[in-house]
C-alpha positions in Angstrom: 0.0 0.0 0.0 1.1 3.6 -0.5 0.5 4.3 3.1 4.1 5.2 5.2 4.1 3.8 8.5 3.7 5.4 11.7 6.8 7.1 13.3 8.6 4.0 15.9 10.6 7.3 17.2 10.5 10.5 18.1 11.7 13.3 16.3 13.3 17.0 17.9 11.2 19.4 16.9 12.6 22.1 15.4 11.9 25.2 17.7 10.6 28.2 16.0 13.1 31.1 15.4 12.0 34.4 15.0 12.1 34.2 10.8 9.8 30.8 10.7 7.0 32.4 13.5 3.9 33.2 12.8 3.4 36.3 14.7 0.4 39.0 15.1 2.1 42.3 16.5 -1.2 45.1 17.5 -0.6 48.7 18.7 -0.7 51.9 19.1 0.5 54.2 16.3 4.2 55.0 16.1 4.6 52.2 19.2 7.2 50.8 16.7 5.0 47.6 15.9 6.9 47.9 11.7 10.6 48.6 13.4 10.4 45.9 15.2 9.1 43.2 12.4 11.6 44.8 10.2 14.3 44.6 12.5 15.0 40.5 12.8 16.7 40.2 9.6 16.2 42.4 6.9 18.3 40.6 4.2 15.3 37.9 4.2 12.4 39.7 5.1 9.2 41.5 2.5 7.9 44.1 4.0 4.0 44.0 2.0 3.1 47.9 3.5 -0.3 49.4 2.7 0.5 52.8 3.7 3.8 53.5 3.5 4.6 53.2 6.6 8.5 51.4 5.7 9.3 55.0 4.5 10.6 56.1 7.8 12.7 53.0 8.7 16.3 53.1 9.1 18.6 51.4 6.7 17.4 49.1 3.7 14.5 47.0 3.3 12.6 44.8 1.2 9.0 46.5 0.6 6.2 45.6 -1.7 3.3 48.5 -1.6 0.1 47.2 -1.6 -3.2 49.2 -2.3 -5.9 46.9 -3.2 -6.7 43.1 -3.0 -5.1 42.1 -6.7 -1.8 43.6 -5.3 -2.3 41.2 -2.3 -3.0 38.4 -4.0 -0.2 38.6 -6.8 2.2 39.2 -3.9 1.4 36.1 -2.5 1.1 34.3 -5.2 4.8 34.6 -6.4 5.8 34.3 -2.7 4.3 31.2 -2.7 6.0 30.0 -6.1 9.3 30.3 -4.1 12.4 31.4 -6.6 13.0 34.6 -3.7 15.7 34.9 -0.7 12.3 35.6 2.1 12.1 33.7 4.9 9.4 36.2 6.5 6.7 38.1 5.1 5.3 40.9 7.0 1.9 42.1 6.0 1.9 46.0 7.6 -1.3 46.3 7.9 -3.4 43.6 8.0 -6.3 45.9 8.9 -5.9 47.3 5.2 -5.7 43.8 3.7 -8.8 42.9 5.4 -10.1 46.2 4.2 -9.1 45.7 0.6 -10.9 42.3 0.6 -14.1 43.8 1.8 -14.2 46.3 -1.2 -12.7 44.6 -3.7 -16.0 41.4 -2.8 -18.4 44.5 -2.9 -20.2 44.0 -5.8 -20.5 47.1 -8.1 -21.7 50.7 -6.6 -21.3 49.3 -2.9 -18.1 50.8 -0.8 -17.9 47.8 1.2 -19.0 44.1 1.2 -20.1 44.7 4.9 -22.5 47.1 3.7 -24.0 45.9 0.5 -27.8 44.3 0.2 -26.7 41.2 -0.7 -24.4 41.4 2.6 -24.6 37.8 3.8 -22.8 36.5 0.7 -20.6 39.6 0.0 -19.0 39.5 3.0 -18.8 35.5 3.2 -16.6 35.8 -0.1 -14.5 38.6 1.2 -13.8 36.5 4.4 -13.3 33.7 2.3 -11.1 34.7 -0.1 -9.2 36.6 2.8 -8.8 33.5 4.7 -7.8 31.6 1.6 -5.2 33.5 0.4 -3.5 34.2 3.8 -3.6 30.5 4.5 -1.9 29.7 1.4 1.1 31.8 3.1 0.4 30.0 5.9 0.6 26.8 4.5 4.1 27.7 3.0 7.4 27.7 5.3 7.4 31.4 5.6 7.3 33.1 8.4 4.5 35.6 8.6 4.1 38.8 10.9 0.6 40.2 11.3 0.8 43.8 12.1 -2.1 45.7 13.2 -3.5 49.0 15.0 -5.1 48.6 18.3 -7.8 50.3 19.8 -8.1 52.1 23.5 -10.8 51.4 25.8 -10.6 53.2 29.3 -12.0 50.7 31.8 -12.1 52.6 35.2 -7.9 53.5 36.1 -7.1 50.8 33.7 -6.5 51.6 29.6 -7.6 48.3 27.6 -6.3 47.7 24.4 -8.1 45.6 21.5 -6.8 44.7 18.2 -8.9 46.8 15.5 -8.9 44.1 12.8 -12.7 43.2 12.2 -13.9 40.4 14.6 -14.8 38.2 11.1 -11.1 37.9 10.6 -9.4 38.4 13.7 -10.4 35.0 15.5 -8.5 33.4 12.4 -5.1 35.7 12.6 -5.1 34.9 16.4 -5.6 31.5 15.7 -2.9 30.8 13.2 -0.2 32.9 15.4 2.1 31.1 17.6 2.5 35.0 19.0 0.2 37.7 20.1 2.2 40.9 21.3 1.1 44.1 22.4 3.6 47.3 21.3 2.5 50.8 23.5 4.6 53.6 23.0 4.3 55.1 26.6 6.0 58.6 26.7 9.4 58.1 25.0 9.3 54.6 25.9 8.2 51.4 23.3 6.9 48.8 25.8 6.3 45.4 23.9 4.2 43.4 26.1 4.0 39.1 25.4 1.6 38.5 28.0 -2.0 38.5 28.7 -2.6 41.1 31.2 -5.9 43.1 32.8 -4.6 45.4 29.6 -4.1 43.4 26.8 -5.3 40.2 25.4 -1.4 38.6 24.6 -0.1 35.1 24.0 
């Protein structure tokens, strides 16, 4: 038969270094959330930025700008064909790539799927196609950094933070990252937080 047997020993797993990671990365604006993606090793990472925001890093970098769903999906597409020196793809913003989706599954005149008549099945497609085509860079060895703005919520003394990304597609980023960190720029300080606290839901 064309079965393989089952494994008679074990096998060290390989630990997960910073390039192979999947990793979802939410803050507050200018809390450093695309310095430090870009900062692991920029001689094998894409940057894929929807709004530019690679234009103030130091040194070089490899970017791809992105400003609609197409874009996306040819990006990965010949990531996933292989025949490039990346290791790790980080998509700066993921918000917008959601947001690009939603449109682009609109349907004609409508500004969003989310808002169209025909909603229910609008939206499913966005959300599906959204899911598919991350997952194919999922699928591949890549690693893959989420990065994404973060809401405040004051609760009492306490600020809570809560990743903006719609709920639809958030569940499935958190899901497929091994990851969840919170960047806060607090005064002249970046604070990256990797653990669930009253503040932040982290992992």
């Amino acid at each position: 038969s064309c079965m393989s047997p089952l494994p008679d020993k074990k096998m060290p797993g390989a630990g997960r270094s910073p390039l192979t990671a999947r990793v979802m990365v939410v803050g507050t604006p200018k809390a450093g959330k695309t310095t430090l993606a870009s900062s692991w090793a920029p001689d094998t990472t894409l940057i894929l930025d929807t709004q530019r925001g690679t234009d103030l890093l130091p040194g070089e970098h490899y970017v791809q700008h992105i400003s609609d769903w197409p874009e996306f999906q040819s990006a990965i597409d010949e990531l996933i064909a292989g025949e490039h020196p990346f290791k790790t793809v980080v998509i700066d913003l993921v918000d917008d790539v959601w947001r690009f989706a939603d449109s682009h599954f609109a349907g004609k005149g409508a500004v969003l799927a989310s808002a169209t008549d025909d909603w229910q099945r609008s939206i499913k497609t966005a959300e599906g196609m959204f899911t598919e085509t991350v997952g194919k860079l999922l699928s591949s060895r890549l690693g893959v950094w989420f990065i994404g703005h973060a809401r405040e919520k004051q609760d009492g003394q306490i600020t809570r933070y809560q990743a903006k990304l719609d709920a639809r597609v958030l569940t499935y980023v958190q899901g497929a990252s091994d990851f969840i960190l919170l960047a806060e720029k607090l005064g002249p300080k970046h604070l990256l937080h990797t653990k669930p606290s009253a503040k932040f839901e982290a992992g």
